[in-house]
N, C-alpha and C positions, 0 to 999 in steps of 0.2 A: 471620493477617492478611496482604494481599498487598499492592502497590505498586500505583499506578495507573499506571504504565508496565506492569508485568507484563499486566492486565489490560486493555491497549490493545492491546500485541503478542498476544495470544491470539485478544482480535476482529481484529485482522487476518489474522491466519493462518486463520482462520476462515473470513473473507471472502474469501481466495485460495482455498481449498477450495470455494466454492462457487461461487465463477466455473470452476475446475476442470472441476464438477458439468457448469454450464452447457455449455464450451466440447468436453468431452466427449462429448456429444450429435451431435456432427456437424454444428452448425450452420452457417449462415455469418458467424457473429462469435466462432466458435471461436479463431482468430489475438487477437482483439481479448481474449477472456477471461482466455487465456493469458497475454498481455504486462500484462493488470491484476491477473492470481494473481502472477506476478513484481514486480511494482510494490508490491504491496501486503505479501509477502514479504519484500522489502529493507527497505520500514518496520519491520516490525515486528524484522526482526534492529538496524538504528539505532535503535530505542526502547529495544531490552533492552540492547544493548550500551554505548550512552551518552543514558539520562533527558532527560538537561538539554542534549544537544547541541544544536549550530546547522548551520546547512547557509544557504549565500547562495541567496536567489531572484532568479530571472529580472529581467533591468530593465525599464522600462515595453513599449521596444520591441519585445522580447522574448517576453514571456511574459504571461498575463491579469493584468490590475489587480486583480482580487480576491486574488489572491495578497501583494498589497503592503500 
């Protein structure tokens, strides 16, 4: 049996892999895939490496409301 962290960082990795795929292709949001396979990469190392971590969000002026 595995952990549902385990199994979140895996879809994530997964997910940077195939913005990879995407940004590979030569497109012109190839910049844009890249910087979301990196993004999506850092999660997944803070999920494996701490489950239950926290991390501050953005304040309202800052960053989107749906975040809060």
């Amino acid at each position: 049996m595995t952990t549902h962290a385990k199994i979140a960082a895996r879809l994530l990795r997964s997910a940077a892999a195939f913005f990879r795929e995407i940004g590979g292709q030569g497109t012109p949001v190839s910049e844009q895939m890249e910087k979301n396979a990196r993004t999506y990469e850092a999660v997944a190392d803070l999920v494996e490496r701490d489950p239950l971590g926290e991390m501050p969000l953005p304040s309202e002026a800052d960053g989107p409301k749906d975040l809060q």
